[in-house]
N, C-alpha and C positions, 0 to 999 in steps of 0.2 A: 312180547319178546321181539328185538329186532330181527334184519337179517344178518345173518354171520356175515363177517369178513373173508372173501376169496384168495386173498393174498395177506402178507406180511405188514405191507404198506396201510392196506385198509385197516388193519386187528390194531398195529399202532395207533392209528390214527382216532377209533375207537375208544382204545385203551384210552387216550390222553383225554377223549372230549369228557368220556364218561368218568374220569377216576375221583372227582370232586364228589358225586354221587355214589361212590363204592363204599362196601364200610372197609373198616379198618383192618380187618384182614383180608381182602379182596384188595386192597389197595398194596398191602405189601409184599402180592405174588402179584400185584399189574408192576408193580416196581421192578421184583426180581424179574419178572417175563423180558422186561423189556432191556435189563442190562443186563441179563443172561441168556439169552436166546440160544445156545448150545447148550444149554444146559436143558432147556425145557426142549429141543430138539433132538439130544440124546437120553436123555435121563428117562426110566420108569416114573411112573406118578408117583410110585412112594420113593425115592431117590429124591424127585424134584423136590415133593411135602419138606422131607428132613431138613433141605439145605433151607427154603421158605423158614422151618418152623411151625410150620401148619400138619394139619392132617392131611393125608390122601382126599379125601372126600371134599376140604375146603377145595382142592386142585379142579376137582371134578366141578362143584359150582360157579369155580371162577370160570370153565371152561364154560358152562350153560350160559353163565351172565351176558355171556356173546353170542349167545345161538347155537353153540355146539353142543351135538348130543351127551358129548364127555371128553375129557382130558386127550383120548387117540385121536380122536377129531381134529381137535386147534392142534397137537401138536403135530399133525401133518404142513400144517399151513408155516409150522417154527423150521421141520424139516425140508422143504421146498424151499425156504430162504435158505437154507444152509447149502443146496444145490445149488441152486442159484449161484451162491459168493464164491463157491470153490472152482475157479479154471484150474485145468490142467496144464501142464507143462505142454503134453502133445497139443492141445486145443490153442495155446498161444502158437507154437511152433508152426502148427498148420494153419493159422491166420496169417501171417508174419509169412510162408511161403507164396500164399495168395496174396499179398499185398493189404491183408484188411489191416486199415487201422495204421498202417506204417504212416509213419509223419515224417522220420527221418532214415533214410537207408542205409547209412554209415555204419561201419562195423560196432563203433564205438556208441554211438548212441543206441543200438540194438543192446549192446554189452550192459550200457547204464538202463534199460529200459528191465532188461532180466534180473537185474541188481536189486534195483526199486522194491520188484514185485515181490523177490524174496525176501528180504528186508521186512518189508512188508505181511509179510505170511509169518516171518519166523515171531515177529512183536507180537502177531496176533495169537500165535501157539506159546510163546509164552506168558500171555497174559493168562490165558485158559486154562493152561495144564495145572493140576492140582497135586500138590505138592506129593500126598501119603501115596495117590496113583504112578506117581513116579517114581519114587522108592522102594515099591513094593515090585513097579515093574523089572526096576537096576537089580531088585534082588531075583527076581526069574531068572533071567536075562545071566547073572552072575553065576548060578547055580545049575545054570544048565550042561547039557553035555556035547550037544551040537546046535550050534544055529545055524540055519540056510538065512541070507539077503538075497532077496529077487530085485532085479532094479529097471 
């Protein structure tokens, strides 16, 4: 058994040398892994199995096949990339007070740089969001009696 992957970057990397070598169901949760990454970073194992197709337990040997003791293992390493990608609004705000990273200081091009980012976030949230999870949300949401927004 190799050594696991410490990051996101390494387990891909991994993934791709080894997936010629994988069998065939091994191969089609290195597939899903790697274009679902929010899904193996949020999802239970048997959540993830269902959308794979597989069983729970294939999840678990896919996770061994790389070193990991089991499925919570590697998906540490799916959730640490998910922290990773997510800046906050405060964390740019307070870059951008200090100077990091500014390239231009103009109202406007701050304005299009905040633009981007959303733009950007919003494609990403709806490529992800799953269709029944949000309909069932709109129906909470619809049926309730009070909502509180914190913002």
């Amino acid at each position: 058994m190799e050594d696991r992957a410490v990051n996101f970057d390494q387990l891909e990397d991994d993934i791709a040398r080894r997936f010629p070598d994988l069998s065939r169901q091994l191969q089609r949760i290195a597939r899903f892994s790697l274009d679902h990454p929010q899904a193996i970073a949020l999802d239970t194992v048997a959540v993830a199995a269902a959308k794979v197709g597989v069983q729970p337990s294939a999840m678990v040997r896919f996770a061994q096949a790389f070193g990991y003791s089991g499925y919570s293992e590697m998906q540490r390493i799916f959730r640490h990339r998910l922290l990773e990608r997510s800046s906050s609004y405060r964390e740019r705000i307070e870059g951008l007070r200090r100077g990091k990273g500014r390239r231009d200081e103009r109202p406007a091009a701050v304005l299009h740089e905040f633009v981007a980012d959303s733009v950007a976030n919003l494609n990403h949230l709806e490529e992800h969001v799953e269709a029944g999870l949000l309909e069932q949300a709109v129906r909470l949401l619809a049926n309730a009696e009070r909502i509180h927004v914190v913002a």
